[in-house]
N, C-alpha and C positions, 0 to 999 in steps of 0.2 A: 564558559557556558557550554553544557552537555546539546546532543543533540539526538531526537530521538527519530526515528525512520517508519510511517507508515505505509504500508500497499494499499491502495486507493485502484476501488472498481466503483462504477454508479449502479451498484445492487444492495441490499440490506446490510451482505455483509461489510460491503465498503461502508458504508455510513456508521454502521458502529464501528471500524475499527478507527474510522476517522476522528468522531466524538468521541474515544477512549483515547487515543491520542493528543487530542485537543486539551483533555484535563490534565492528561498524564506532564505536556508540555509547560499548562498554565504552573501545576503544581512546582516541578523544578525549576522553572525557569527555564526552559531549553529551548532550543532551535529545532523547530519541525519541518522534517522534509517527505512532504506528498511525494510518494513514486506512483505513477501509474505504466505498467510496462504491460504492453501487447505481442504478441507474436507476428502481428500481420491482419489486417482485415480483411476479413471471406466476405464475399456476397455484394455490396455496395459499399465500397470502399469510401465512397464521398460523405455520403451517408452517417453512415457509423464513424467516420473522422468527425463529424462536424458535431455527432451527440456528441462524444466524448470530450469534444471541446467544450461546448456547452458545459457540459456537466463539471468538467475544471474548472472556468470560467468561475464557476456558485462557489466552489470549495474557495477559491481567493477570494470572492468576495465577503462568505463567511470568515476565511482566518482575518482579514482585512478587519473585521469589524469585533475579532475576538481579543487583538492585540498580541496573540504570539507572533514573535520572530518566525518566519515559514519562508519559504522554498517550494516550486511544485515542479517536477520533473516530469514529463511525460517521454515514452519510448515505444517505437515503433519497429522491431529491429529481430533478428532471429534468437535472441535469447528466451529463455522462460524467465518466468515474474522471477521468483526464487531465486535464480543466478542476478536479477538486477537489484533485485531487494539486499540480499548478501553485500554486493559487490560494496553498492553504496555506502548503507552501514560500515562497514569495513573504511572506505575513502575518509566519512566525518566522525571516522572513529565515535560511532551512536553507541549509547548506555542501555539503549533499549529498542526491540523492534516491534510494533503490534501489526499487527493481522487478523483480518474479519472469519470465519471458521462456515462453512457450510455445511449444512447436514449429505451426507454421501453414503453410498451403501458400501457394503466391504468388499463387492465384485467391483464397484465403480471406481473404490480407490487403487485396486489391484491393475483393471485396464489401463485407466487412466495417469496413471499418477497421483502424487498428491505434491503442492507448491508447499502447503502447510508442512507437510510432513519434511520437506528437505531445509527447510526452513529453520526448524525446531531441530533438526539434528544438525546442522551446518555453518549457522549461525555464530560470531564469535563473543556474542551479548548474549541477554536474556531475549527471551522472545516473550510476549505476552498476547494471547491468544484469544477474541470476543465472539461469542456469538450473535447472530443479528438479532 
């Protein structure tokens, strides 16, 4: 059994990249492994630990009731999403990675970086890319 690796945030783009994921895994038959990787929580860290639980929480209990084989990883740690999305892929040797896409401006992704963008070049699968 393949397994394919999604980046899981609770914003539109996670949710699509989740449900593309979702079919992509029902379709091959594959092992889906939820990664959610943060940097570190700013501002109320109790807070924002406790949504993000939450919001994990729904995604097991939706894959629970979709019947893929799944995995949810969550990370809290100094890495970017990108080096944890990579990494793992890489560990379950995944056939595919998807990722939810946001719209950004070409100054914002110059600042800022882009997770997407190292992603799709660094990656040692296909990456498959949703918009919300």
């Amino acid at each position: 059994m393949g397994a394919i690796v999604v980046g899981y945030v609770p914003k539109p783009e996670g949710h699509a990249a989740l449900d593309r994921a979702v079919a992509e895994a029902q379709l091959r038959g594959a092992h889906l492994v939820v990664v959610n990787s943060n940097r570190g929580a700013h501002g109320h860290p109790e807070e924002q630990t406790r949504e993000i639980e939450d919001a994990l929480n729904e995604v097991r209990t939706r894959l629970d009731a979709s019947g893929v084989d799944h995995e949810v990883r969550h990370f809290v740690r100094g890495l970017e999403p990108a080096e944890d999305l990579i990494s793992i892929a890489d560990e379950v040797s995944a056939e595919l990675i998807v990722i939810g896409l946001r719209r950004r401006t070409p100054v914002g992704k110059l600042v800022l970086g882009s997770n997407a963008q190292r992603i799709l070049l660094d990656a040692s699968c296909p990456v498959l890319a949703v918009k919300a």
